[in-house]
N, C-alpha and C positions, 0 to 999 in steps of 0.2 A: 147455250147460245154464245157463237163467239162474238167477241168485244174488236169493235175498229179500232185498230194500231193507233196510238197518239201518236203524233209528231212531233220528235223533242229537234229533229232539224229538216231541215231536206233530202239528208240522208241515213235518217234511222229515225225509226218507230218503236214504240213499245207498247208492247200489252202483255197483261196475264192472261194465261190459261191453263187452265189443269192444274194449279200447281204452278207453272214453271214462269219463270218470264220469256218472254220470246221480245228476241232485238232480229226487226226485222230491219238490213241493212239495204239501199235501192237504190239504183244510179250508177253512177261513175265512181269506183272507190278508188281514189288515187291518193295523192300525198297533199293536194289541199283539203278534201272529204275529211282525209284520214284526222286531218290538224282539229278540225270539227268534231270529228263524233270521239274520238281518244278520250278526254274529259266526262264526256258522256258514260262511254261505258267502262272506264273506272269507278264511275261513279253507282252506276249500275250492278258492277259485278263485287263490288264490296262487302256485302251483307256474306255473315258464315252460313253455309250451308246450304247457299242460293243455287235455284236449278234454272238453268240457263240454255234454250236455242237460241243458237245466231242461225236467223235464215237468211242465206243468202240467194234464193231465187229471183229477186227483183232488181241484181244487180248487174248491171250490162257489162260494166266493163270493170277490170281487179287486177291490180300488179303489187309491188312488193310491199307496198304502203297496203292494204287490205290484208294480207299476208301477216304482216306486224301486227293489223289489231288481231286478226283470232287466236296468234300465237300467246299474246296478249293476256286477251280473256280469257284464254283458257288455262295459262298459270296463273289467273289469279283466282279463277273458281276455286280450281284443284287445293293451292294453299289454303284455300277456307273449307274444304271438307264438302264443297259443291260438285257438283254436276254439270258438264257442258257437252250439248250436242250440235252437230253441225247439220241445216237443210241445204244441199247445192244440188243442184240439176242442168247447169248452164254447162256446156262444153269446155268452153274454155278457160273457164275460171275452175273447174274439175282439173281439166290441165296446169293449170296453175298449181293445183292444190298436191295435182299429184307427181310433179315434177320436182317438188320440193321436200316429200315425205312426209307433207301432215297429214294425208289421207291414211297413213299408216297407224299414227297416234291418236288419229281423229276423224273418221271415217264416215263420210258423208253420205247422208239417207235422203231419199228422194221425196219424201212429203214431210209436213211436217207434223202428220198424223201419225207416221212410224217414230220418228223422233221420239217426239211425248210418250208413247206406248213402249220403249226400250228406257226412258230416263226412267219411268217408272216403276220398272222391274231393277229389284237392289242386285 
C-alpha cells in the first residue's frame, strides 16, 4: 500500500517506500522554491547509506536553481555510500536536464516504479 507524500513545504513531499525515500518535488522550482526546499533536503539526504528518488514529475516549471538541488543531492548521497535515482517525464525539464549533462551521470527513468526496481538491484 502506498503512503501519501507528506508535505514538508509547498514544494516537496516525502514518503517512504520500498526501502527508499522518495522527495517528490512539485510546482515551480526556481531560485525562491529552491531557497525552501535546500534545507529540507539536506536534511533529508544526510543519513549514510540513504536511498533516495527525486521525482520530479509534478514539476512544471525548472531552471538552474532545480538544477542545483539534484546536483546537490546527489553528491551528498553518493559521499555517504547512498543511492539516488532520478523520475522526470516532463519535456522540458528532460531538456534541462540534458542540456547540461546530468542525464549522463544521472539518467532519468520514467516512472517511478522502474526507479525503485533498478535502486534495488546492487
Amino acid at each position: 500500500m502506498r503512503e501519501e507524500p507528506t508535505p514538508l513545504s509547498r514544494h516537496l513531499r516525502v514518503r517512504e517506500e520500498q526501502g527508499h525515500t522518495v522527495l517528490e518535488l512539485r510546482g515551480e522550482i526556481d531560485i525562491v522554491s529552491a531557497a525552501e526546499i535546500s534545507p529540507l533536503l539536506d536534511r533529508l539526504t544526510r543519513r549514510e547509506r540513504v536511498r533516495v528518488v527525486l521525482d520530479l514529475r509534478p514539476v512544471e516549471f525548472f531552471d538552474c536553481s532545480g538544477l542545483r538541488l539534484v546536483s546537490r543531492a546527489r553528491h551528498r548521497v553518493l559521499e555517504r555510500g547512498g543511492r539516488l535515482h532520478l523520475v522526470c517525464v516532463h519535456p522540458l525539464t528532460l531538456r534541462v536536464l540534458a542540456v547540461t549533462g546530468l542525464t549522463r551521470i544521472l539518467p532519468p527513468h520514467p516512472t517511478l516504479e522502474s526507479a525503485l526496481r533498478v535502486s534495488d538491484n546492487p
